[in-house]
TORVEX-654857 format. One line per 3 residues: their letters; for each residue x, y, z of C-alpha. Coordinates in nm, 3 decimals, decimal comma, m for minus. Layout:
N
A> X Y Z | ...
***
This chain:
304
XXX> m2,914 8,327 26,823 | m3,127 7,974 26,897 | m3,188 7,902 26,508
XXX> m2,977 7,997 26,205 | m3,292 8,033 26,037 | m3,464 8,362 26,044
XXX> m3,783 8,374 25,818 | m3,782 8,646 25,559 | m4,163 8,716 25,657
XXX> m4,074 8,785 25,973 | m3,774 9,028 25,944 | m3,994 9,232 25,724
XXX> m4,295 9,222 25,952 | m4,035 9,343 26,280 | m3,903 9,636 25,992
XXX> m4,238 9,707 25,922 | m4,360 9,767 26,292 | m4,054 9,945 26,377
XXX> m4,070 10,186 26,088 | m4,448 10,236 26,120 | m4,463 10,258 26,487
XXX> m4,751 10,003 26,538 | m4,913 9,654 26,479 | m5,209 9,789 26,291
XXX> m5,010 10,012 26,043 | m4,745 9,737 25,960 | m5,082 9,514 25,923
XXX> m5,254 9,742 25,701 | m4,934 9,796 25,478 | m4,831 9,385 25,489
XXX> m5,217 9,374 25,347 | m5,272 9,103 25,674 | m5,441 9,074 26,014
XXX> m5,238 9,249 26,315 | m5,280 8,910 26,451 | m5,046 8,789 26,161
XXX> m4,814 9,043 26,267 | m4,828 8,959 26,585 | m4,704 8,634 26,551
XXX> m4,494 8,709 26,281 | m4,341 8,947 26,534 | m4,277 8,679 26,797
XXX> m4,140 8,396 26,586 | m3,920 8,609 26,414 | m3,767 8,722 26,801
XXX> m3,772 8,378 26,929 | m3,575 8,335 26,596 | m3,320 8,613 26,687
XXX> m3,341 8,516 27,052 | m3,328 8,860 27,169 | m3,636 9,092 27,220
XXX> m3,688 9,347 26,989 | m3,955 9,537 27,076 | m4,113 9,621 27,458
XXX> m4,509 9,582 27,490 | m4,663 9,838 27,688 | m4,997 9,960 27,736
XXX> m4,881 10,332 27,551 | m4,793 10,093 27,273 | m4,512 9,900 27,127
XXX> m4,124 10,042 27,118 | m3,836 9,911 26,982 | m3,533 9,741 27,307
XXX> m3,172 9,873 27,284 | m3,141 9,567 27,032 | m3,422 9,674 26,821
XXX> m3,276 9,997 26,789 | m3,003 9,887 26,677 | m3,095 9,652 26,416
XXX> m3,428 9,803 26,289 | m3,202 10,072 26,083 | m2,985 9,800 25,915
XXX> m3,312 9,587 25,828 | m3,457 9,935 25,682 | m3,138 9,976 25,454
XXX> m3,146 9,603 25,392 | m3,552 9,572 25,266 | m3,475 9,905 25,065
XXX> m3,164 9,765 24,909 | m3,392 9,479 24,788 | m3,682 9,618 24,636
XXX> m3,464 9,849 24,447 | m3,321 9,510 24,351 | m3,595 9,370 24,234
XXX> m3,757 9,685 24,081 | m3,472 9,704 23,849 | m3,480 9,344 23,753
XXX> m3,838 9,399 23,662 | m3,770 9,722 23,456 | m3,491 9,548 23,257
XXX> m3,709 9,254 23,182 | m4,003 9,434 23,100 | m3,724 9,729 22,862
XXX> m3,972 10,017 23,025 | m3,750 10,328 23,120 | m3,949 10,564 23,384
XXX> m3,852 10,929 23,344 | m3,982 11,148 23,626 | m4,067 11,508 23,461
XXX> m4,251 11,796 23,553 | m4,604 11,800 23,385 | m4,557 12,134 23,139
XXX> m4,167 12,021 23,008 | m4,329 11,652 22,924 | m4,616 11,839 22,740
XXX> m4,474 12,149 22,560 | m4,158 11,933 22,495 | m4,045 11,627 22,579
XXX> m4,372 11,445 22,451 | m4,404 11,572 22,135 | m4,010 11,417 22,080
XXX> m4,078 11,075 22,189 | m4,154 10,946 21,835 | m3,809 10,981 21,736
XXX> m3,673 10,824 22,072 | m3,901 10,502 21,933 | m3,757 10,510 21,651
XXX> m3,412 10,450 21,773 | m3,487 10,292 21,992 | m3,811 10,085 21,972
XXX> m3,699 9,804 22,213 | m3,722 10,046 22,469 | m4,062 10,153 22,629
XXX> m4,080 10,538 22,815 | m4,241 10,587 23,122 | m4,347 10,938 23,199
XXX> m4,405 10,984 23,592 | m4,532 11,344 23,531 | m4,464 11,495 23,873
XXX> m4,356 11,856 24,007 | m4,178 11,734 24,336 | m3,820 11,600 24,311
XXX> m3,847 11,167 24,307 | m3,561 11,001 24,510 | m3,448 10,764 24,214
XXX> m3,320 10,533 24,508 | m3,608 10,488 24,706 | m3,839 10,444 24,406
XXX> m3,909 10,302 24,017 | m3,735 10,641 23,863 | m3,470 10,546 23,654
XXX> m3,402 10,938 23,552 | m3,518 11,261 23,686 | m3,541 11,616 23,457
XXX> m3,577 11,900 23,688 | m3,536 12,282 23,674 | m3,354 12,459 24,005
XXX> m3,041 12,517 24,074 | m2,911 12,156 24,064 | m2,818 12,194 24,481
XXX> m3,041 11,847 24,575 | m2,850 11,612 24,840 | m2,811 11,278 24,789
XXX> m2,833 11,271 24,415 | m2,624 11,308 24,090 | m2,745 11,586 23,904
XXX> m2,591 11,706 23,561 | m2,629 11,992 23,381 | m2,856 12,041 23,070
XXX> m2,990 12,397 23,004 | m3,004 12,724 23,134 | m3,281 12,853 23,179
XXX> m3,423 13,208 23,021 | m3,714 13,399 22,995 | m3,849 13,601 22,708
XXX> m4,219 13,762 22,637 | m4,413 13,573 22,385 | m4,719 13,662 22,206
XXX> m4,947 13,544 21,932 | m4,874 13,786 21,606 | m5,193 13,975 21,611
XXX> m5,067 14,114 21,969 | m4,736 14,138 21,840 | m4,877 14,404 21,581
XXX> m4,932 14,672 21,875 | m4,602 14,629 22,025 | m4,362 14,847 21,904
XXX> m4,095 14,878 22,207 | m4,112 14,708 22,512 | m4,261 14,995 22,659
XXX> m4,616 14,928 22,536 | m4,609 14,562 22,711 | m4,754 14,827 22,979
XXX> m5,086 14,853 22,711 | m5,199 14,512 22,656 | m5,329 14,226 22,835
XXX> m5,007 14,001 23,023 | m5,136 13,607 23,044 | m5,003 13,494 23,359
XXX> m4,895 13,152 23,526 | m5,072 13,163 23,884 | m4,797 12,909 23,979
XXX> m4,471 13,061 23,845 | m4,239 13,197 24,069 | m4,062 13,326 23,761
XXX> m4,128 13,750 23,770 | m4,157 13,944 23,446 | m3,874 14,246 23,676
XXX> m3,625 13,987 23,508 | m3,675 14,049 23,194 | m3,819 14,387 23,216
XXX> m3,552 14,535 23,460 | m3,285 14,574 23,222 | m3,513 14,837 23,010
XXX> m3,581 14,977 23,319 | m3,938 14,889 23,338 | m4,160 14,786 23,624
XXX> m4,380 14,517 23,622 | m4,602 14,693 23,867 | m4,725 14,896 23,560
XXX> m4,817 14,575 23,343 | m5,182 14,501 23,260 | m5,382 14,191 23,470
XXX> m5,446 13,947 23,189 | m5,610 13,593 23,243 | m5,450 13,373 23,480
XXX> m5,401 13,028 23,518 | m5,275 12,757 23,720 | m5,087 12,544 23,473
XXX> m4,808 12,732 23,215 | m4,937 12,510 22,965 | m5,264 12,640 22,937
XXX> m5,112 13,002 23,020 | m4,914 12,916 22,675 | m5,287 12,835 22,501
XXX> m5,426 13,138 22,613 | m5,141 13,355 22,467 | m5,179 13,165 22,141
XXX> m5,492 13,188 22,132 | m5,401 13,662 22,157 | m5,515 13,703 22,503
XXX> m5,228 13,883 22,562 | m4,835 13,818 22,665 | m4,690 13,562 22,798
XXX> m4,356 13,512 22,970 | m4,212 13,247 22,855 | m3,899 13,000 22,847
XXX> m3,756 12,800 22,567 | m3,895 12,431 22,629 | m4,227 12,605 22,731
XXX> m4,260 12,787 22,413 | m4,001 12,630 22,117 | m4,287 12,434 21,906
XXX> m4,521 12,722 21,931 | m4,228 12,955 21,782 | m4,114 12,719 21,487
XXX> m4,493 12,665 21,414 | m4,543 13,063 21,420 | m4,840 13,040 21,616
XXX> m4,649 13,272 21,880 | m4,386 13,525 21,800 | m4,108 13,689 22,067
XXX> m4,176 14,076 21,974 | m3,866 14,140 22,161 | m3,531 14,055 22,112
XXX> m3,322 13,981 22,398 | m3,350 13,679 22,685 | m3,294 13,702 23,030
XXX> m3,149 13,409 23,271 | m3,341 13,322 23,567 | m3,063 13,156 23,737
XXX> m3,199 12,845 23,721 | m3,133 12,555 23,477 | m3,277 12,208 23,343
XXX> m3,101 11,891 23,539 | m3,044 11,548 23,428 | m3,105 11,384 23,835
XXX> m2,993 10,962 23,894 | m2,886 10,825 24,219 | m2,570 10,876 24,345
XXX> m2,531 10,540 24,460 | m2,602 10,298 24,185 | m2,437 10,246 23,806
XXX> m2,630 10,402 23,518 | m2,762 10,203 23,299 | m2,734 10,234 22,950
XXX> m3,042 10,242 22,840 | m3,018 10,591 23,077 | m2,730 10,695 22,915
XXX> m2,868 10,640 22,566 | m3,171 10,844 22,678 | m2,985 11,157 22,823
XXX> m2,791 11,129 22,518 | m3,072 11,137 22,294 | m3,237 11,475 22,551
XXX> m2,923 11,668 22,461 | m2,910 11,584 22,067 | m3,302 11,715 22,099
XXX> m3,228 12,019 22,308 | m2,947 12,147 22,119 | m3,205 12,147 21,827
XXX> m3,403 12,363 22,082 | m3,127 12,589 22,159 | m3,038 12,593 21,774
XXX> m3,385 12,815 21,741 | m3,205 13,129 21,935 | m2,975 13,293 21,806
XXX> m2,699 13,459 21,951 | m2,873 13,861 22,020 | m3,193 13,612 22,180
XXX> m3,415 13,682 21,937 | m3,560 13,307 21,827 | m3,497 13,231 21,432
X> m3,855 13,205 21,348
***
């Protein structure tokens, strides 16, 4: 190496480039010209000494040397914004919760008040997502997922199973006597689910083929509204539908839940130390869903 002195700039333009594939996309993500690259680029080899990347008129590819130390740069950049991310989240007390849209609506939201209260120093941030956030590669501090907990790369830790019921508003409860005459009224349906209502309706040996086409949404929550509001029959699970039991505004006709196989995950990263201000948080989830769970009783049938 002909200096000792390597300029940070420059290491991160070469990573850039390398990763990206090109001057103009490092430039564009770097926010500079693909001049300043450029010569970002070439200080930062005569730096190293060595070439790193081959100019040709296809474009611009990493030597044997660049291959070899564009991957350690990668793991080194991404070790350091994590870094820094997390300095700035402890600073700033903010604790970013990635969550899938209906659970943060139908549940977790309506909860937060009482996580303020114990603990008003810290500040929630909901990242309302449906696809699964690497917590290492990004500002998540804590993931809540439902699946069946096999993600690579993660920690994942178990929270709730899963189970599905029928739900209805207690108008439409009125004409349903057995399970039998779900086959006569109106079944609300979440476009999006892959949940089927065979699970629950297999074990009286009924076929969903035979149910009703209700209106149909693409969001559960607003499935949930329309069953409140007696369109017809929902199926539902127990985050989705808990508040709208207690508050009678839906009823379960039925006793009896079925699993789905699937359960609610608590997901960090599997390579860094939890914080406590994630512990105190997955602590406070479990004291709030056991007061969830507390709702069904033992035969399935919620206590409402």
């Amino acid at each position: 190496m002909k200096n000792q002195h390597v300029g940070l700039n420059g290491l991160r333009a070469v990573e850039a480039v390398g990763r990206l594939g090109s001057l103009a996309a490092a430039a564009d993500e770097l926010g500079v010209t693909v001049g300043a690259v450029s010569q970002l680029v070439i200080k930062c080899e005569a730096q190293l000494g060595r070439a790193v990347f081959e100019r040709k008129n296809r474009g611009i590819f990493p030597t044997a040397f660049g291959r070899t130390i564009l991957p350690q740069l990668a793991t080194a950049f991404q070790a350091l914004d994590v870094a820094i991310s997390l300095s700035r989240r402890q600073a700033a007390a903010v604790l970013t919760i990635s969550v899938a849209p209906v659970f943060a609506a139908k549940w977790l939201v309506p909860r937060l008040a009482g996580w303020s209260r114990r603990f008003p120093d810290v500040t929630i941030r909901l990242d309302a997502s449906v696809h699964l956030v690497d917590p290492d590669t990004s500002d998540v501090d804590l993931g809540l997922r439902v699946g069946d907990g096999n993600w690579p790369g993660v920690t994942t830790e178990f929270l709730l199973a899963q189970e599905v019921f029928p739900v209805c508003a207690p108008a439409v409860a009125a004409r349903l006597a057995r399970p039998r005459d779900l086959y006569r009224v109106p079944i609300v349906r979440d476009a999006n689910s892959t949940l089927t209502w065979d699970t629950w309706l297999a074990p009286f040996g009924l076929d969903a083929g035979r149910l009703q086409d209700g209106n149909s949404f693409t969001d559960a929550a607003l499935a949930l509204d329309a069953a409140i509001a007696g369109q017809g029959v929902l199926l539902a699970w127990q985050t989705l539908a808990a508040d709208a039991l207690r508050a009678g505004t839906l009823v379960a006709p039925f006793p009896g839940r079925a699993p789905t196989g699937l359960a609610y995950w608590f997901i960090t990263s599997a390579r860094r130390r939890e914080p406590k201000t994630v512990r105190d948080f997955k602590a406070w989830v479990r004291d709030e869903m056991r007061e969830t769970e507390a709702m069904f009783g033992e035969a399935g049938k919620p206590g409402v």
